[in-house]
Each structure stands twice: as C-alpha cells, then as structure tokens.
N, C-alpha and C positions, 0 to 999 in steps of 0.2 A: 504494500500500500504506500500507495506515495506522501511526503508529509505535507506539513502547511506550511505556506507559502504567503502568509502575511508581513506584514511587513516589521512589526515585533519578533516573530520567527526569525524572520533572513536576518536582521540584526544583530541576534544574541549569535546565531551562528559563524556570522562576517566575524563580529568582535573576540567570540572564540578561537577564532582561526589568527585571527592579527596577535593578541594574546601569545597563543604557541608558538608564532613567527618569531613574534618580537625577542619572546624568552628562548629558543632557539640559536637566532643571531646573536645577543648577547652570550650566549653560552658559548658558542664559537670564538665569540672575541675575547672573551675571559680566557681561553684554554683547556675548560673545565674536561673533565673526564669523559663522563655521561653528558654532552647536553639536551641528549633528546629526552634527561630525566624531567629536566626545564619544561619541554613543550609538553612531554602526559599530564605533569602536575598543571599546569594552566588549564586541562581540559579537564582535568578529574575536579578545579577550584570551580571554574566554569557555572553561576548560576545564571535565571533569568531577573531575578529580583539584587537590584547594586547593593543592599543592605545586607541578603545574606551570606552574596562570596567576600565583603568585607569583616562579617564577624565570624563566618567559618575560617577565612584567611589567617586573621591573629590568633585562632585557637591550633591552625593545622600548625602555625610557625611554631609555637609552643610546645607541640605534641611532638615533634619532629626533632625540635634540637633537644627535648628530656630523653629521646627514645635512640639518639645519635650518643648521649653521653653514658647512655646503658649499656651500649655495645663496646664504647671508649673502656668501660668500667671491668664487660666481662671477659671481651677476649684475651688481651694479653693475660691475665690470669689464670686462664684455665684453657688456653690455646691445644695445651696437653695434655689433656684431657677430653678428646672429643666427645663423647659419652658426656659427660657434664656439663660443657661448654653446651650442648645439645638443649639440654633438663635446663639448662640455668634462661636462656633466650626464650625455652616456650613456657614457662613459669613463668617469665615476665609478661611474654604477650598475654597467655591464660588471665595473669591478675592484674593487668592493665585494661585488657576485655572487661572482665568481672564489672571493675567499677566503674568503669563506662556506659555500661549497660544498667546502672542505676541512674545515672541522669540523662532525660530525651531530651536533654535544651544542647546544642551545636556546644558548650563547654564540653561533652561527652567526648568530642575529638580531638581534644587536648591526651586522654589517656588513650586511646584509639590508636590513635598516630605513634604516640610514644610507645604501643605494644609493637605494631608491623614493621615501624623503621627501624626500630634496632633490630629485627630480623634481619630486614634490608641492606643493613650495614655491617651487623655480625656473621653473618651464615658467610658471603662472597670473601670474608676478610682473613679467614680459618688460616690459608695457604699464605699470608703475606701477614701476621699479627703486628711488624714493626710497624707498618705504614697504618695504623688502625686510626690515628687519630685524624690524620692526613685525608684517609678515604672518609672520616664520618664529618672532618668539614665542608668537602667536597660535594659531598649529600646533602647537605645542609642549606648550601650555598644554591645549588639545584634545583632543590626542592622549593626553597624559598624563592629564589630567580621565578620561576614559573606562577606561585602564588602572588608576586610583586605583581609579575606584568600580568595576571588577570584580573587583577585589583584594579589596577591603574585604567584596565582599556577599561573595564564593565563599569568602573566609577565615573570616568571623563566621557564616555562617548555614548550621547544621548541614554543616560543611566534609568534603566527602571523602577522608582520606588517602592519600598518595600511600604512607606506609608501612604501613598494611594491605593496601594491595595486592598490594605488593613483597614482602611477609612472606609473600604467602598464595603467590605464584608462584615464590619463592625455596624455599619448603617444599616447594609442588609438584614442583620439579625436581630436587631431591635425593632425594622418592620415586622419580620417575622413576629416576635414576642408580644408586640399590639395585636395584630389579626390572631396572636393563641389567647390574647386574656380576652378581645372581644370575644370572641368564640366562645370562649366558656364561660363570660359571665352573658349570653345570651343562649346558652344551655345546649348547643349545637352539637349532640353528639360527644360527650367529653371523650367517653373514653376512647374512642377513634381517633378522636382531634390527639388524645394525650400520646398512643403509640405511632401516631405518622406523624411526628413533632419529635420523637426521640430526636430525630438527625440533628437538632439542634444542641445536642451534648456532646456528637460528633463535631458539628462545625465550631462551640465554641471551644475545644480540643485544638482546636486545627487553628482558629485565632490564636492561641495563647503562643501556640510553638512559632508562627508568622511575627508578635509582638517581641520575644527576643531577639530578632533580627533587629530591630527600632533603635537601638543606642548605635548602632554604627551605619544608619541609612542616610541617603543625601539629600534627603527635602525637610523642611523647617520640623517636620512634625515629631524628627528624634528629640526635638526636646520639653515635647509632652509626654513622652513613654509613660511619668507617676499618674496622669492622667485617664491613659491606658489601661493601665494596670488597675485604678480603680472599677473603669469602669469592667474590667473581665470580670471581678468581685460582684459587681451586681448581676450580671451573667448567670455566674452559676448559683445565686441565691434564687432566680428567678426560675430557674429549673423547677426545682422543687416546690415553691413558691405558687407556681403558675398549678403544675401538676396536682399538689395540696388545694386549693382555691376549684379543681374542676371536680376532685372526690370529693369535698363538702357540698357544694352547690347539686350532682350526682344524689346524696344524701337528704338533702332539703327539697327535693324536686316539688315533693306533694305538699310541703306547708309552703302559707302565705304570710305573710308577715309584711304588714305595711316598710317597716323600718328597714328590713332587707330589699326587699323594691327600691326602695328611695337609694339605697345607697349603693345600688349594685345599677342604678340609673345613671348615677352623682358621677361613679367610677366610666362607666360606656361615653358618658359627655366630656368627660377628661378627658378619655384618651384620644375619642375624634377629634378634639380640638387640638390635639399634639403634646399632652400631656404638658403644660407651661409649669414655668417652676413654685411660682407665688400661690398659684390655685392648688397647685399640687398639697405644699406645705398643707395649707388649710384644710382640705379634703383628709389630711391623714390625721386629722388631731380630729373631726368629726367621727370618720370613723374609729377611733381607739375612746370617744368618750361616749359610742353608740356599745363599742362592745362590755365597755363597763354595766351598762344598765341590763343587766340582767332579771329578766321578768321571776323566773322561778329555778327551782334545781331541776327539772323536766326533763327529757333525752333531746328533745326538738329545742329547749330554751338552749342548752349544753352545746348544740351543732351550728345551732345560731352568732352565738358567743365566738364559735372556734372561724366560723366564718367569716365574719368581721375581725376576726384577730390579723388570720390570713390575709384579706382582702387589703385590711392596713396597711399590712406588711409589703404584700404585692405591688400596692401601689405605690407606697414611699423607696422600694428596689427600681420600679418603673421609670418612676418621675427620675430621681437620680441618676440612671442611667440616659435620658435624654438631656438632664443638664449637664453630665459629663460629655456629650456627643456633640451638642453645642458648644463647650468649651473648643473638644476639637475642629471645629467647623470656625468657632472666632476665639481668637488666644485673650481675648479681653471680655467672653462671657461672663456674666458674675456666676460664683458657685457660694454655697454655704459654706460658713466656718468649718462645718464636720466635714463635708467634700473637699474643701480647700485641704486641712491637714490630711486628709485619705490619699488627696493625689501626690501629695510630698513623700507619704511612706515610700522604703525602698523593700521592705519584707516582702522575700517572695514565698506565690500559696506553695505547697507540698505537691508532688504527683507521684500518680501510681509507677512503684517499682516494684519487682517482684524477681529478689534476692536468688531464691533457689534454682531458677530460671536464669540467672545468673551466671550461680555458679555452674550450671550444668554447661552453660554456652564456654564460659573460660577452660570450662575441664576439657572437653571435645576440641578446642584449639589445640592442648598440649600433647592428645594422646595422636591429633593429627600430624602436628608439626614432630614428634619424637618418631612415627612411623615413617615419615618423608626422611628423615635424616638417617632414620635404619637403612635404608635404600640406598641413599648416598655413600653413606660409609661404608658397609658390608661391601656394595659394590666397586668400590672404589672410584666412583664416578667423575669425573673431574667438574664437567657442570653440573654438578647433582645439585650443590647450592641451591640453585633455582627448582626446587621440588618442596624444601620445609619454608622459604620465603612466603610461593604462590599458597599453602595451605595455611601458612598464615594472616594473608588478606585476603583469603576465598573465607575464613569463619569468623572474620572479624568485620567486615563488608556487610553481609546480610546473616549477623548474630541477632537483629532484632523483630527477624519475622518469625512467627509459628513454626513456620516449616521454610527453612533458608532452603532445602535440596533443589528444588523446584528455581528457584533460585542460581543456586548455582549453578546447575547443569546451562541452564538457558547462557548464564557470563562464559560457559567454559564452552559451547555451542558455535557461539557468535564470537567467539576468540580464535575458534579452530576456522571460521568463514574469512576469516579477515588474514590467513596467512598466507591463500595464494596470493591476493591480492598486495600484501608484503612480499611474496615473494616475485612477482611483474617486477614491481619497483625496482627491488633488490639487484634483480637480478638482467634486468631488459632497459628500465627506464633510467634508473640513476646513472649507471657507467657511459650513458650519453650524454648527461648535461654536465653544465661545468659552472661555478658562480653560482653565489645564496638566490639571487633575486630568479634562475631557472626552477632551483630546487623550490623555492615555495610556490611560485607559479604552478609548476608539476605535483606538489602535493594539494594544490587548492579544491580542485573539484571533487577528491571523495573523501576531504575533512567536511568541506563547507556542505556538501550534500548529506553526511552524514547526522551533521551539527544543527542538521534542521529538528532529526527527532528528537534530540536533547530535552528540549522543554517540554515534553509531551511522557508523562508521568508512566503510562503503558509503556511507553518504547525505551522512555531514557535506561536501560540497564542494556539494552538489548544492544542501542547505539554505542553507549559510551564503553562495553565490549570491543566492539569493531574497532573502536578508535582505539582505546588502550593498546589492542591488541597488536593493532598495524602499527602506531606509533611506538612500541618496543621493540617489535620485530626489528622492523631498518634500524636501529642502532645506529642510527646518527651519531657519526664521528667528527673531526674537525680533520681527519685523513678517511678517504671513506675505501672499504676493501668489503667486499663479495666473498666470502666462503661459507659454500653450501652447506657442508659438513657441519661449520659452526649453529647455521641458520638452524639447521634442523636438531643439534645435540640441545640447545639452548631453549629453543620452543616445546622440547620433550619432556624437559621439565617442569615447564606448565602444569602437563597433563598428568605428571604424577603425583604430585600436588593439589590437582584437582582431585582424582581421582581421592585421596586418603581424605580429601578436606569432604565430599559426598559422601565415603562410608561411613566417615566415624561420626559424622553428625546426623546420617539416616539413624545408625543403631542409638546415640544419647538424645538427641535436643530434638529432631522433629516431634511436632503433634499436628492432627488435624487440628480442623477448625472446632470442630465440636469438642477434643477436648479443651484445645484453648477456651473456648466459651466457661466450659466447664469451669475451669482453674480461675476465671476470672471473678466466677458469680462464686466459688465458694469459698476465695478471698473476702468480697465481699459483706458476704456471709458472717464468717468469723471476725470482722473488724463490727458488725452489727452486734455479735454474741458479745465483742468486748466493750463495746460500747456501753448496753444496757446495763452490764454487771461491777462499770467502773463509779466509781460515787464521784465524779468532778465531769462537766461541761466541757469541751472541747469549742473554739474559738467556731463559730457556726459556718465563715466561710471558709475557713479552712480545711474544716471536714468537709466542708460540701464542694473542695476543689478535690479531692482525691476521690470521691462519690463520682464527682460529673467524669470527671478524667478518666477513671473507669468506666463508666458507663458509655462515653464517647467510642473508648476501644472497644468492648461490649457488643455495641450496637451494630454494627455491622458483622459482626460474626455471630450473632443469632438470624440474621435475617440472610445469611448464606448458610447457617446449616438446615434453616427449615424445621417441622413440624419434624419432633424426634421426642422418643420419651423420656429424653432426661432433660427435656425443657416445659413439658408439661406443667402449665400454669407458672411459669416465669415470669415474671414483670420486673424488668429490672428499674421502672419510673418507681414503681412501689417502693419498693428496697432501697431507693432515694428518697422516698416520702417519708417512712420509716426512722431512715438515721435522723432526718432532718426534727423530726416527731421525739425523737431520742436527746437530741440535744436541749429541744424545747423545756422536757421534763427536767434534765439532768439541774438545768440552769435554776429553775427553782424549788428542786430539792431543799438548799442549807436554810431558805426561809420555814419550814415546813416545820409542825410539835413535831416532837418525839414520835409520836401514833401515829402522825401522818407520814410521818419519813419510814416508818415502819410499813407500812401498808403499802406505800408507793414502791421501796425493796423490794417487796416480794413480788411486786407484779413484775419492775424489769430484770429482776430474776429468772422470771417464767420467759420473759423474752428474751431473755439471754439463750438459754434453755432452748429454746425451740429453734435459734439460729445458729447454735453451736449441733445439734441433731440434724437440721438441712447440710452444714458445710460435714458432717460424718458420713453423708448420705443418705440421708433418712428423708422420706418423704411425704410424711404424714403429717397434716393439717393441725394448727397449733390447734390443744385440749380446749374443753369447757374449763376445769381449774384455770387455765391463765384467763379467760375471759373473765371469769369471778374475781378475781383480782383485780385485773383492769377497773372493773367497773368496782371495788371498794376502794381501789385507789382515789377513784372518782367523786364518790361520797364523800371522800375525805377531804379534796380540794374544793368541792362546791360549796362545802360548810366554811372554806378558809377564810380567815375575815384580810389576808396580806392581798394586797396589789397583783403581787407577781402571780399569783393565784390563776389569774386571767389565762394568762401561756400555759401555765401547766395544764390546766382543763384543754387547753386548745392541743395540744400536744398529744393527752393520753385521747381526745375524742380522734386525734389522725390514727395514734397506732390502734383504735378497736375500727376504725374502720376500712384500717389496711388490713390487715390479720383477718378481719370479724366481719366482711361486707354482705353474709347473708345473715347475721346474727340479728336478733330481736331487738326493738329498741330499748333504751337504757330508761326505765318505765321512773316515774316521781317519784315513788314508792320507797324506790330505791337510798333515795336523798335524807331518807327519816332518822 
C-alpha cells in the first residue's frame, strides 16, 4: 500500500533524510569510525511532533553516555573472563530494562539506552579491551552527532508542535465530557452512553504521555505545561465523576423531586452556555447547600443526597476544567486562587506499573543475550559480537507490549527485505559514484520513500526496519570497500540474535491479550481489596490517575478479546466508581464515634473481602452479609450530626449501588 503523500508527511520525511545526510557528512568530516552510526540514530530520533524528538533526544544523550561508561567500567576488567564479561553486560541490560519498564514517560530511555549501548560498545570491544575507552567515545560522539542533527533539522525546519496538538485533543475531550454529562443528566441511555465513552480513559492516557513532550516543545505553550497538568487532574476526576453522576441519576429514574429537576436543569443550562467560570462558582455552592437539606433518612432521600453531592462535584471538575482551557487558549485568563496555585504545582500523578512484568521482561533479555554469546564463543565466531548486541535491542525495543514476538518477527522480517536492497547499493550502485553530494542523491529515493511511513503508527516499525536495516548494512565508511563475505558474516548475526531474542521471550514474557486483560483487572482488583481494608484516604486524584491509567490500557484489550468467560460481567467504569466510592468513605472515617467507625470497618472489610476473592479468582457475586453492612454503615452516617457526613453517605450509597444494583431499596425503617 502506498503511503501518504501530504504535505506534513513528505516533510517529516525530506527532514528525516536531511537529518541523516547532514549527521553523515559531518561524521565523515570528523573521521569518526562508524559514521553511518550518525545517520540510523537520526532516523531511529526521527519524530513527527518537534517536542518529542527534543525531549527523547536529551534522554537518548543521557542513556547512551551512562551505558558507554558501563562498558568503559566492565571490559577491561573482566576482558578475561568471557563467560562473565558475558553475565556482567546482560545483567546490566536485564536491570537497566527492568526499571525502564517502570516508567512510560520518554525518561524510560535514559535506562533503555544505557542497557543496549553498553552492549553496543562492550560485546565489539572483547578483541581490542585497550582501545575500550576510545571506541565508547566514539559511540558516543555518533550516537549523539545523529541525535544533534535531528534535533536541529525537526526543530528549525517548519517544526511540528507538540502543543497544537495537545491543544487540539485537550479541547476535543472536554467537548466530548459536555455531550457525556449532557447525556446523562438528560437520562439518555446511561449505561450505553457510560461503556462507549470508556475510550475517553484511553485518550486521556494518551494526552498525558503527548503533555511530557511540553517542557521541550517550540511554541509558547511549553510554558503553560502546570497549567496542563492541572487540567489532566480534572480529567481523570471526571471519569469517574461523570460515570458516578449516570449510576445515580440510573437509580433515581422513577422519583420526582422538584429540587432534583431544578438542578439537574440549572447544570444542562450551564453547560450549553459553555460552562462560564462566575456562574459556574455559584451553581456549585447551590448545589452543595441543596445536598445538605436532606428531607429524611429514606433510600430515595439517601440517593438524592449522593446525587447532588456528585453532581456538585461534577460540575465544579467541569467548570475548572474549561477555565483551565481558557487559560490555555489566553495566557491572561483569570483563574481562581485554588487553580492559580494547582497550575504552579510541579507533583507528578503516579501511573500504572507493573513490576513483575518487569522483571520477567529484564530476565528474558539476559537469558537471550547469555544464549547469543554461547554461540559466539563456543563457536569461535569472529563476528558473533553482533548476535548478543541484536538480542539485546530486539527485547528491549518492544519489552513493553503483551506479546513483543509478533513484534519482533515482523522488525526481523523487514530487516531481512531490506538486504538485497543493501546489497544493489553495496555492491552495483556505490562502487560507481564518487563524492558525498552523489552518494546522498543515490540514497535519496528509498530513505525519503521509505520515511513516508514513519509517521503512520501501523507501518512505522515495519518502515523504520527497512531503514535501520539498509542503513547498517552499507557501513558507510569515510574509505568505502565491498566485501561480500563480510556483508553476509555480519548481517548473520542479526539473525541469530533475532532468533534467541523470539525464543526466549515466546517461552517467558509473551501473553495474549486476554490474559493481559486479565493481569490488568486483577491488579486492579487487589489495589481495590487494599484500598477498602486501609484506614487513611489516598489523595483522590491521585488514585484516580492510576485507576484511569489503567483502565485507558484496559480498555482496548477487553474490546479485542470479546465476549469470553472470564470477563463475564466486567465493568471496569465500575471498579472506577468503586475506588472512587472508597476514597469518599475513607476520607470521613476519622470524623466518625467510635460505633460509627466500627460499623463503617466492617462493611469495607467485607469489600475488601470480596475484591481480594475476584483478584484469587473467585467469581461469585458479593454476599447479602456485606450488603447488611453497607446498609448499617449507612444508618450510622445518616444519624451523623458532622458535615463531612454528607460524602460518606454519598460514597457508601455509590458502592451499594455498584456491588448491589438489583438489590432492594435501603427502606426508612432502616434509619430507626
């Protein structure tokens, strides 16, 4: 299929091309070793957004010379030791991987880099240990040369922002959150509206990791980032927020209540009129002194209560959220004192990591990259070197997907497609020209053609293969020589490489999708079991960043594995509403008597209980005992005569009617 041909496209790819030219040339003129290590790394830095190959740049520089001074550290050392010198390079990449693989912001490339280039510079360097330091400047030099000049061109030449992007998709998704809270405060189908609305925990996943790019982007907007950041906080309160706000309204369907009308009116004229900041204010103080007035301890006065709590809540994350958006739209918007100091913080929220999954990925780099060096060494191979290098940036490359195989076979596919085409060049094209300005002419049309699929998120693995692939092949020298024999002992090691980096990660680290799903929801699970059983509050957005963040990844690999029985009755909005429900309570617990804090224990006891049995595998529907609980917990806050009182009812009425949504209403009776 051929690619796109707009004019964004043919850009990024001209500029890619100029990029490797440029670092290239200069690597020639330097003298350097490798300079065609200069032009892969300019295509491997290569984005379409200027923001993020400037702050992946200063992280790959970083990762590259810690990972140049590890090889500095191990070879002469242990030169003697092949066997160790071996163990000692893939332990580093293995636990450079590892904790890489705990953080998904572009900082993760800092240890990335630092794991595969000291491969890169320790494995070649076995045979020559005195010149170690020599070759790992050299690398360095290279490496960086290449990251320089694609910095330089993607920054200076008609740069794509990374903050009109985030502006445009930041706006998008706050339309979106209007047409979900109209929606469900005019009763449309909630729960429909709630699970084809998931993808908005996907997309605001997908802003967060766009908004670290933002401190190193070239339009005015890097220096709203705190502004940013705040509003992603309103973001993911709104998730839950919006989804809580459609299971009560759901719940209240068949009562009338003048007061609920009025204000579920008051909220729909709000927001068509664009949610303004002053009315906003106002609106949210009527409803929090609508939800004080509580008629009776009733089940229907109780859902009332919780729905005005929410609704409040809803709509003061709303409002907030468009007066941050407005900021970013006029840097002299006014905001409130509490926005004002929100968008100054620098605290960033938490996201889901998932250690053990980790370490499994670092483990399978080492037993790969020690099985490549068995090869080399036993065999006595001269270019074997290139056998535990490739195995260790084939499992360090795509360590972050489910199932990398898939994956790699495809890079190791499109690497093997791109060597006759290396070998034309090699062996037909280049021994006829003469002078840099033929040789980039001659390599223009199947970089620049190639560099079109780059930006096209299907293809780019499959392209920037080709390209890697071709562009190591030629071994662009500053003396250029043709031998066959070299061509082909040095490409062979690719493949054995490849080869150990697909076994050993089919038998540890692959999962499907389903059980990925699995692993995710009874994660989950068990942060919900610890939730309920801890006696202190957790900062609300903060939990509910590692909730959404979750649920983002989540989301799309339920809706790829389909109708399976071990999703049967899944909701993973739920299980957001939940924690969200859990915090509520937690938070006014320490106001609570003695009896009250007893009675309210033993109900998130029983929740605890019932989410620590789901993540066991257990799949049986929480007991009538926790429901008797809940609902004495309940009696026991509606009798409370504290403030905070308010939330807690609004809280324990979400979790009986997440848990408990065919159960019998919570009768006045009950109140006595």
């Amino acid at each position: 299929m051929l690619p796109k041909f707009d004019w964004r496209t043919t850009l990024f790819s001209v500029n890619s091309f100029a990029a490797a030219m440029l670092a290239l040339y200069i690597g020639f003129a330097l003298g350097l070793p490798r300079p065609y290590w200069a032009m892969t790394t300019a295509y491997i830095v290569s984005q379409p957004l200027a923001g993020a190959v400037r702050s992946k740049a200063v992280y790959r520089v970083l990762g590259t010379i810690l990972g140049a001074a590890a090889a500095v550290a191990f070879v002469p050392v242990l030169v003697n030791a092949p066997w160790l010198l071996s163990l000692a390079l893939a332990l580093w990449v293995g636990g450079c991987l590892t904790i890489s693989l705990l953080d998904r912001t572009p900082r993760s490339y800092v240890l990335m880099l630092a794991g595969y280039t000291a491969a890169i510079i320790g494995f070649p360097s076995v045979s020559q240990p005195g010149a170690i330091f020599d070759v790992a400047v050299a690398r360095v030099i290279e490496i960086g040369l290449g990251i320089l000049c694609a910095t330089l061109v993607h920054s200076l030449v008609f740069p794509q922002p990374v903050g009109t992007v985030l502006k445009q998709r930041l706006s998008a998704w706050m339309n979106e959150a209007d047409r979900w809270a109209l929606d469900v405060l005019r009763e449309r189908d909630n729960r429909t509206i709630a699970r084809d609305r998931r993808h908005l925990a996907a997309a605001a996943s997908e802003i967060r990791m766009l908004a670290v790019h933002l401190p190193f982007d070239t339009s005015h907007l890097r220096e709203t980032t705190g502004v940013v950041r705040a509003l992603q906080e309103r973001m993911l309160l709104l998730i839950p927020l919006l989804s809580g706000l459609g299971d009560r309204m759901e719940a209240l369907h068949e009562v009338r209540d003048d007061r609920v009308r009025g204000a579920l009116n008051a909220v729909i004229g709000w927001i068509e009129a664009g949610a303004p900041q002053e009315p906003g204010r106002a609106l949210v103080a009527d409803l929090e002194g609508l939800a004080a007035q509580r008629a009776d301890a009733s089940w229907s006065s109780l859902l009332i209560e919780s729905l005005l709590v929410r609704l409040s809540e809803a709509a003061r994350a709303l409002g907030e959220g468009h007066a941050l958006m407005a900021r970013l739209d006029e840097p002299d918007a006014p905001l409130s004192p509490e926005l004002e100091a929100s968008s100054r913080a620098t605290a960033e929220r938490p996201m889901h990591a998932d250690l053990p999954l980790a370490l499994l990925s670092g483990g399978a780099a080492v037993i790969a990259i020690m099985l490549s060096c068995a090869v080399w060494i036993l065999a006595g191979w001269g270019d074997g070197a290139v056998a535990p290098i490739m195995a260790a940036v084939f499992c360090c490359f795509f360590a972050a997907m489910d199932d990398p195989v898939p994956a790699i076979k495809n890079f190791g596919l499109f690497t093997l497609f791109s060597l006759p085409l290396a070998a034309l060049y090699m062996f037909a094209i280049l021994p006829a020209i003469d002078g840099f300005p033929m040789l980039a002419l001659t390599m223009a049309p199947p970089l620049v053609f190639l560099g079109l699929y780059v930006p096209d998120p299907k293809r780019m693995g499959s392209a920037l293969a080709m390209i890697i692939g071709f562009c190591n092949a030629l071994t662009l020298q500053e003396t250029f020589t043709a031998d066959f024999a070299t061509f082909l002992n040095g490409n062979l090691g690719q493949f054995v490489g490849l080869f150990f980096a697909i076994m050993v990660t089919a038998a540890l680290r692959s999962m499907g999708v389903d059980a990925a799903a699995r692993r995710l929801l009874v994660r989950t699970w068990r942060n919900l079991s610890r939730l309920a059983r801890s006696r202190q509050a957790p900062e609300p957005a903060a939990f509910a960043a590692i909730l959404v963040d979750r649920l983002g990844i989540l989301t799309p690999k339920l809706a790829e594995s389909g109708p399976g029985p071990d999703f049967v009755g899944v909701d993973a909005l739920r299980d957001l509403r939940v924690g969200m429900n859990l915090v509520a309570v937690q938070v006014v617990r320490p106001d609570l008597s003695p009896d009250g804090k007893d009675r309210l224990d033993a109900a998130l006891d029983g929740v605890g209980d019932h989410f620590a049995a789901l993540a066991a595998g257990g799949r049986q529907a929480p007991g009538a005992d926790l429901l008797a609980r809940i609902d004495l917990a309940l009696r026991g806050l509606a009798a409370a005569p504290t403030a905070s009182a308010v939330q807690g009812i609004s809280g324990l009425v979400g979790l009986r009617r997440n848990l408990f949504p065919e159960a019998p209403a919570f009768g006045p009776e009950a109140a006595r």
